[in-house]
N, C-alpha and C positions, 0 to 999 in steps of 0.2 A: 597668245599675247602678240607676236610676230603681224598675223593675221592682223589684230584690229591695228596696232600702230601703224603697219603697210596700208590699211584703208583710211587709216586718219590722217595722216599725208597727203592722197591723193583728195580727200575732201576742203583740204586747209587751202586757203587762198592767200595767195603771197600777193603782197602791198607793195607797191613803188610809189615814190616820193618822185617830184619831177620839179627842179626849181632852176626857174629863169634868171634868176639873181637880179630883178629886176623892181620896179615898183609896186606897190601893192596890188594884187586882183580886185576890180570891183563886180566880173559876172564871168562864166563859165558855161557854154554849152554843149551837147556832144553830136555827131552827123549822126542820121537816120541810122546809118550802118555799126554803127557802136566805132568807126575806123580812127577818127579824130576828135578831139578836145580843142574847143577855141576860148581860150582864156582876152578878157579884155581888161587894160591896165588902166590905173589914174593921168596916166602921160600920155592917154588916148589912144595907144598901140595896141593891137589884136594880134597875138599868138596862133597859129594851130599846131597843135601834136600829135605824134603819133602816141597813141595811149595804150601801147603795147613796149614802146621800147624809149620814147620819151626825146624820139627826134621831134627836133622844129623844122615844120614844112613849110608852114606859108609865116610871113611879119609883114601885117598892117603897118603903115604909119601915119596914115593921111587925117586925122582928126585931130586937132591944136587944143581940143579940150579932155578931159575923161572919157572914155568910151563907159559906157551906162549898162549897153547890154548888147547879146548876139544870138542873130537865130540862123537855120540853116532852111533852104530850102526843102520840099520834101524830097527830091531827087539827091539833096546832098551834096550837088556843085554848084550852088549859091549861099553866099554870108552877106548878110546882114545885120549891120552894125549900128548902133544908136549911141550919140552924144553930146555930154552939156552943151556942144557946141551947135544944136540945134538941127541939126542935119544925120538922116540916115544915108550912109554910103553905101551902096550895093555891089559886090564882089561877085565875077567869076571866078571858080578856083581854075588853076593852068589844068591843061589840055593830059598834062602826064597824071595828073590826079583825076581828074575828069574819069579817066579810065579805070584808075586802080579803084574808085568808089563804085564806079558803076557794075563792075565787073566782081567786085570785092575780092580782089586780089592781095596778096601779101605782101605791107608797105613795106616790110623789112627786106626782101630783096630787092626792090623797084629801088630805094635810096640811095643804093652804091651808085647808078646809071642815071643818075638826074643833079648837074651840076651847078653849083651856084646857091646849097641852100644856104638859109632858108629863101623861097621864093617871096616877089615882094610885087603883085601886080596891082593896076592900076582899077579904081574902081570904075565902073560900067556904068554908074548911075550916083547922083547925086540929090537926095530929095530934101526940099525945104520945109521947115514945119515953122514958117515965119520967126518969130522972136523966143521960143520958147525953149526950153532948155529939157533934149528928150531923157526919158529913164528908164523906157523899152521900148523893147519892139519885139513881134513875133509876124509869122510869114502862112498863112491860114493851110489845111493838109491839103487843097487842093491845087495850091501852088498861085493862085490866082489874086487872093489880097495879103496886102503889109499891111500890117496895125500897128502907129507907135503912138505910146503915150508921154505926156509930158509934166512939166510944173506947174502950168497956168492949167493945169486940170482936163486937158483939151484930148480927145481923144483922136484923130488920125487916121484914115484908110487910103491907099492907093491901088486902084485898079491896075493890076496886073497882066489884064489878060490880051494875049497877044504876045507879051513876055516871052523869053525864053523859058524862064521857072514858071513857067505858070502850065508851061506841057509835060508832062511827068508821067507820061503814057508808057514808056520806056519803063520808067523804076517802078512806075506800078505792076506792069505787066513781069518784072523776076529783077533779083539782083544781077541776074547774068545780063543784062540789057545792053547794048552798045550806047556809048555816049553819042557816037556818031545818029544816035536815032531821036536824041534831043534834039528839036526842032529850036532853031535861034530866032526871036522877035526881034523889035527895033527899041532900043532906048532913048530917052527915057518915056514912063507913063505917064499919062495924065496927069493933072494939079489932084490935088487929093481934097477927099469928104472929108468937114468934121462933124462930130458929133458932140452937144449938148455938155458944155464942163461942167466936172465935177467941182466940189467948193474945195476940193484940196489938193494936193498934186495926186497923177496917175503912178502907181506905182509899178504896175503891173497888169501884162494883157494877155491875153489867149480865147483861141476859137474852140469851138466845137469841133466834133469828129465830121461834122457834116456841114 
């Protein structure tokens, strides 16, 4: 009996509860690396956490509306945010994170030696989706288009390429990858594709594996 109780233990997964004391969640995504959780709120601010110990790394605050939705790039040092407020902001994460994802290293000692949190930078790109009020966005696996969709049904693509996120030859080739081997493009891209509305609002987007 020792025996099985000692392995039932070891198979039991312990739950943590992580609260912002803040306004409601409206979307939830997690990095490629399983490393961080980026919660986005009604008061248009984006959270990231560590989803091992329930430090806040990074606070958004630049959207004046709801934030709708968040993707990561596929290397995991880019966020992308969407909101009513009709615009996707695009976020590098800082240079100390940069590393710890790329490298996957453990955020719980890196936190003591990074002062100021939570970190709160500035977004790198600002994209316009004219009048319309977005309700997601996703960031394609090869790092090369943003898709976001909206209320007026409208679907949205922005060329990427040339991007920083759009090189991901690094994270593809190991998680051991140097961030330093992430090549930096110019921002921002191109006016962006639409495609054909739908008759109701987008509510949701994603690519294929390919």
């Amino acid at each position: 009996e020792f025996a099985w109780r000692y392995l039932n233990r070891l198979c039991e997964r312990e739950l943590e509860r992580h609260s912002h004391g803040g306004p409601p969640l409206t979307a939830i995504a997690v990095d490629p690396f399983g490393l961080l959780a980026a919660t986005a709120c009604e008061d248009g601010s984006v959270h990231l956490w560590d989803v091992r110990t329930g430090v806040l790394w990074v606070r958004l605050k630049d959207h004046p509306r709801p934030a709708t939705s968040i993707a990561f790039s596929p290397d995991g040092l880019t966020v992308a945010t969407a909101s009513r407020d009709g615009l996707v902001r695009v976020y590098e994460l800082p240079s100390v994170l940069h590393q710890a994802i790329a490298k996957t290293s453990d955020l719980i000692r890196l936190a003591p030696s990074i002062p100021g949190l939570p970190l709160q930078p500035a977004p790198v790109a600002v994209l316009k989706a004219d009048d319309a009020s977005l309700t997601c966005v996703a960031i394609s696996p090869d790092g090369r288009t943003l898709a976001a969709g909206g209320t007026d049904g409208r679907v949205r693509h922005w060329d990427l390429s040339g991007q920083r996120l759009s090189n991901v030859a690094a994270a593809l080739a190991g998680a051991a990858a140097s961030a330093a081997d992430v090549a930096r493009g110019t921002w921002p891209p191109p006016p962006p594709t639409e495609h054909s509305p739908h008759n109701r609002p987008v509510s949701a987007v994603a690519f294929s594996p390919d």
